[in-house]
RODODREN-563659 format. One line per 5 residues: their letters; for each residue x, y, z of C-alpha. Coordinates in steps of 0.02 Angstrom, whole numbers. Each point is the difference from the previous one (the first is absolute). Example, Ala and Ser with C-alpha at 12.3 -4.5 7.8 and 13.67 -1.06 7.14 Angstrom:
2
as> 615/-225/390 ~ 69/172/-33
//
This chain:
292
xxxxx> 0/0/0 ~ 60/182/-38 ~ 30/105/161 ~ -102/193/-2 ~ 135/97/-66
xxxxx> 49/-124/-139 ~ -177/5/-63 ~ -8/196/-3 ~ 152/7/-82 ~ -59/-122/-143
xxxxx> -166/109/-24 ~ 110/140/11 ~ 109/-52/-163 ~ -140/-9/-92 ~ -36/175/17
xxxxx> 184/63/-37 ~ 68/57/-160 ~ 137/-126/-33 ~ -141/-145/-3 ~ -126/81/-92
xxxxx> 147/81/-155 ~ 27/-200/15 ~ -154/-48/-44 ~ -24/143/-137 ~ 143/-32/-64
xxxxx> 13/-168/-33 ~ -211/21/-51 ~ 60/120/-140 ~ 118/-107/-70 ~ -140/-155/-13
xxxxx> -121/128/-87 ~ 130/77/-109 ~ 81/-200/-57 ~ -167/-42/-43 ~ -14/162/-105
xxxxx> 144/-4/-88 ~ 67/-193/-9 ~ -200/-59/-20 ~ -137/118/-45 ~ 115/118/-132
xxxxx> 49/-148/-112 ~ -172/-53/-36 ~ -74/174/-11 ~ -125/-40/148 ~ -84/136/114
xxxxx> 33/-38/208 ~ -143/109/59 ~ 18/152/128 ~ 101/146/-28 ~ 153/-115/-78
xxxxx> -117/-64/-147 ~ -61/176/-41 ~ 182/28/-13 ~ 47/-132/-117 ~ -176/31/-94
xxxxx> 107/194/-42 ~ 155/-108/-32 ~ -95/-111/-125 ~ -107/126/-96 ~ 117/165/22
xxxxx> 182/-68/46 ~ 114/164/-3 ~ 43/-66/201 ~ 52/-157/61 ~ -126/-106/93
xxxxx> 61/71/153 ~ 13/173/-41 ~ -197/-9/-54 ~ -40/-90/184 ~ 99/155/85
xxxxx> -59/134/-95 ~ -205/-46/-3 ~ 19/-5/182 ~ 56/161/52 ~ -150/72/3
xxxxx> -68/-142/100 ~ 131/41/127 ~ -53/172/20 ~ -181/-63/51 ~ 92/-102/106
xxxxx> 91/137/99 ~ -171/99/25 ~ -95/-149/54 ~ 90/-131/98 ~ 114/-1/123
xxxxx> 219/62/-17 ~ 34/-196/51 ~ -83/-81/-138 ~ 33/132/-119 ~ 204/-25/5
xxxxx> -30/-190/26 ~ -89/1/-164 ~ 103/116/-77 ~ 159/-101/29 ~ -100/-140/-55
xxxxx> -52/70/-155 ~ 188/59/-60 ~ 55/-176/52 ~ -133/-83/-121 ~ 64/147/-144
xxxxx> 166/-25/39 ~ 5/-193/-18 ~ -100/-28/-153 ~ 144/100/-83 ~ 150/-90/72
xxxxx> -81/-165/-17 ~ 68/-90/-171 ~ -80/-171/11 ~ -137/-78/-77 ~ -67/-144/52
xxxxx> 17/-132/-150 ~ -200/-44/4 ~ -86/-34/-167 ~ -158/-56/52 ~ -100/173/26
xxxxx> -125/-87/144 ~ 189/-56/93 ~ 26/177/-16 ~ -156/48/74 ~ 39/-102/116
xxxxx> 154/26/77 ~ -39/188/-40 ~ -129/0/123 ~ 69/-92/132 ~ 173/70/1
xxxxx> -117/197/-19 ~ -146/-51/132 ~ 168/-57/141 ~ 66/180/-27 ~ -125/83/8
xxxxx> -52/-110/169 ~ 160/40/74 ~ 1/172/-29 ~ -179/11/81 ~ 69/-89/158
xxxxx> 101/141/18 ~ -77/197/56 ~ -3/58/-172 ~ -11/-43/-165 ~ 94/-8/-177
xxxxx> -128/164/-48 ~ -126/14/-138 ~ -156/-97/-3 ~ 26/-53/191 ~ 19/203/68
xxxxx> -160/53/-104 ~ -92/-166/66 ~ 69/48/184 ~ -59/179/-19 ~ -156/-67/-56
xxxxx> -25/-114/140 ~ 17/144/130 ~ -111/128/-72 ~ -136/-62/-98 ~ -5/-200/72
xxxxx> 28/-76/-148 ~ 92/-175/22 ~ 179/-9/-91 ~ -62/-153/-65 ~ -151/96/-85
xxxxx> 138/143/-52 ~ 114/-127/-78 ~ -140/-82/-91 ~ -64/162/-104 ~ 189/54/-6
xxxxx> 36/-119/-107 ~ -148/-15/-112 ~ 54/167/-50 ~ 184/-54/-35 ~ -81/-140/-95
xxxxx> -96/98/-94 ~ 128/86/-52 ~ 101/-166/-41 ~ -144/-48/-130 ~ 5/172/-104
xxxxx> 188/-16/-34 ~ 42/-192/23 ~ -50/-157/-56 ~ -144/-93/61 ~ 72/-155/71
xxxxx> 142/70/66 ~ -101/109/128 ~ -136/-149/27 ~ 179/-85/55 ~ 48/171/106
xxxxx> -176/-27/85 ~ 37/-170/35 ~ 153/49/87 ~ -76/113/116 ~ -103/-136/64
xxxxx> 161/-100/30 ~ 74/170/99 ~ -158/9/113 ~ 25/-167/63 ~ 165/11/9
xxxxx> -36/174/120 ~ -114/-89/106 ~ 119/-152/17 ~ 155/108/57 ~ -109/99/110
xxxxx> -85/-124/92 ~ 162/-108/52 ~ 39/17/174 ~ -154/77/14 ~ -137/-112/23
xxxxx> -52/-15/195 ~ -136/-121/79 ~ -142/54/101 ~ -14/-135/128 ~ -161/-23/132
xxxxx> 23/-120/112 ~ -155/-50/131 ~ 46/-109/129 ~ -18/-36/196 ~ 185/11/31
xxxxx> 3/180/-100 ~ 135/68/138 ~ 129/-150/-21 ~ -26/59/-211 ~ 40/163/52
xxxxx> 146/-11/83 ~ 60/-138/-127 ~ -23/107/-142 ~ 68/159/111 ~ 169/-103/57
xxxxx> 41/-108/-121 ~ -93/85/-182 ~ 64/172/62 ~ -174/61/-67 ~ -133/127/78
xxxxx> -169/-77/48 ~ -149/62/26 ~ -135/-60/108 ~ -178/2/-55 ~ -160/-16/96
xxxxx> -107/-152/-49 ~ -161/-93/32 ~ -31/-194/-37 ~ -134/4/-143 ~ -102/-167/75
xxxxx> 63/0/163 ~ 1/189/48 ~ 149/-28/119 ~ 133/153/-7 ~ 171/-38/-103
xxxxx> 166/105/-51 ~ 34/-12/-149 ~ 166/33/-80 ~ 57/138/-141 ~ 181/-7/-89
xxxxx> 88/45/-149 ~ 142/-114/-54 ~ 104/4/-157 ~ -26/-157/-114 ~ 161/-101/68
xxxxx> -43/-7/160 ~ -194/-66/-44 ~ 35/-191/28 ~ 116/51/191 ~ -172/103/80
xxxxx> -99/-165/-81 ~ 120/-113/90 ~ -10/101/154 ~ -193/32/8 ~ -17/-211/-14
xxxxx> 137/-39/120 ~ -99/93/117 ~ -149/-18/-57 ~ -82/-153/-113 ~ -160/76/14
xxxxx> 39/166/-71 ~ -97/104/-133 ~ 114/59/-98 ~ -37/114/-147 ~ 102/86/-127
xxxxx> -6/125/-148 ~ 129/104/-87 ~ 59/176/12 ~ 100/73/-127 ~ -21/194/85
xxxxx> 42/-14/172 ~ 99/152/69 ~ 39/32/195 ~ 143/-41/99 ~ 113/-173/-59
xxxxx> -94/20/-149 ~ 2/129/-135 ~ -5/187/26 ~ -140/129/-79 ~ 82/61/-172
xx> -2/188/-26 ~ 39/57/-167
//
């Protein structure tokens, strides 16, 4: 078990600014290999900010593909500075020269001939840097600082945002591009969104655990001593027999599911034991509230 201070010191690395340029950083250079090695050789469109960028590079040229990506989002970044906070605004910034500056240094491509391999690996590689980047208290800018602005003032999900983003970007993609190619481009995007949610959601995933028993204080102190988790004690009445009972409340992370099973049995056979999942669970030993 971690001691107090080594705990606060891990959730306090996750707030400092060598950690998160980490996780920008090395988020940049997923989104800009899958650019440049990936997306760029078969002329498809990623989506977000990045595909509007290669959409310019495709129809227009005149700038590399990074160039394009840096350039349409200045003025994105000067919505940005009005309307969220100075944290995520030089996060996302950094982020957002990162993404430039790699899809011009990169040289490889990726020897894939098969254009749904493309979309692919495209996606997946795209969707984990983008995930990454997300974990992190800002962003790699366009698309994802007009869908946080968004999300403050007018309560529009960034989900929704992204969604009519790129239609417009696709759109676009049919008046200058071929057909198939951006039916492939919206295939991708698909592949990216699951990708997001996959790189999100690991680590993440806690278990909402009720337990009702009549040995609900030897749980308790089980789970307190040897689980290191909070409990919470609930008031309860027997449905059929009307007889008082406490009934337990935790939240656990996934790994330790099967040790508060073994321990709720070893106590108690008779146990009712209930869980569900929860993906959004902030407090303390879990995650704290994100402020952009």
């Amino acid at each position: 078990m971690f001691s107090e201070e080594t705990k606060l010191r891990l959730r306090t690395l996750t707030f400092g600014v060598p950690w998160n340029l980490m996780l920008l950083t090395f988020g940049s250079f997923l989104i800009a290999f899958s650019v440049k090695a990936v997306a760029v050789p078969h002329g498809l469109l990623t989506g977000g900010m990045s595909g509007i960028g290669l959409l310019f590079y495709y129809a227009f040229g005149g700038l590399s593909a990074g160039q394009w990506y840096l350039l349409l989002n200045l003025p994105v970044f000067v919505l940005g500075w009005v309307f969220v906070s100075r944290r995520f605004f030089f996060y996302s910034l950094y982020g957002m020269v990162a993404v430039s500056v790699f899809i011009d240094l990169i040289p490889y491509t990726m020897p894939i001939e098969d254009i749904w391999l493309a979309v692919l690996t495209g996606g997946g590689i795209m969707g984990a840097g983008v995930g990454v980047a997300l974990r992190s208290l800002g962003s790699t800018g366009g698309s994802d600082i007009l869908a946080v602005i968004c999300k403050e003032k007018l309560n529009m999900s960034m989900g929704a945002f992204e969604f009519w983003f790129n239609l417009i970007g696709f759109v676009g993609g049919f008046a200058f591009l071929d057909t198939n190619v951006v039916l492939y481009s919206i295939a991708m995007t698909f592949v990216i969104a699951v990708a997001i949610e996959y790189v999100m959601g690991m680590g993440s995933e806690r278990k909402m655990v009720i337990v009702v028993s009549d040995h609900s204080d030897d749980i308790r102190r089980g789970i307190l001593d040897k689980l290191d988790r909070g409990v919470t004690m609930l008031k309860g009445t027997g449905g059929w027999s009307g007889d008082p009972k406490e009934v337990v409340l935790t939240m656990i992370s996934s790994m330790q599911l099967k040790r508060l099973e073994e321990l709720v049995y070893t106590i108690d056979p008779d146990a009712f034991f209930i869980m569900g999942s929860g993906f959004h669970v902030l407090g303390q030993g879990f995650s704290s509230r994100k402020t952009y």
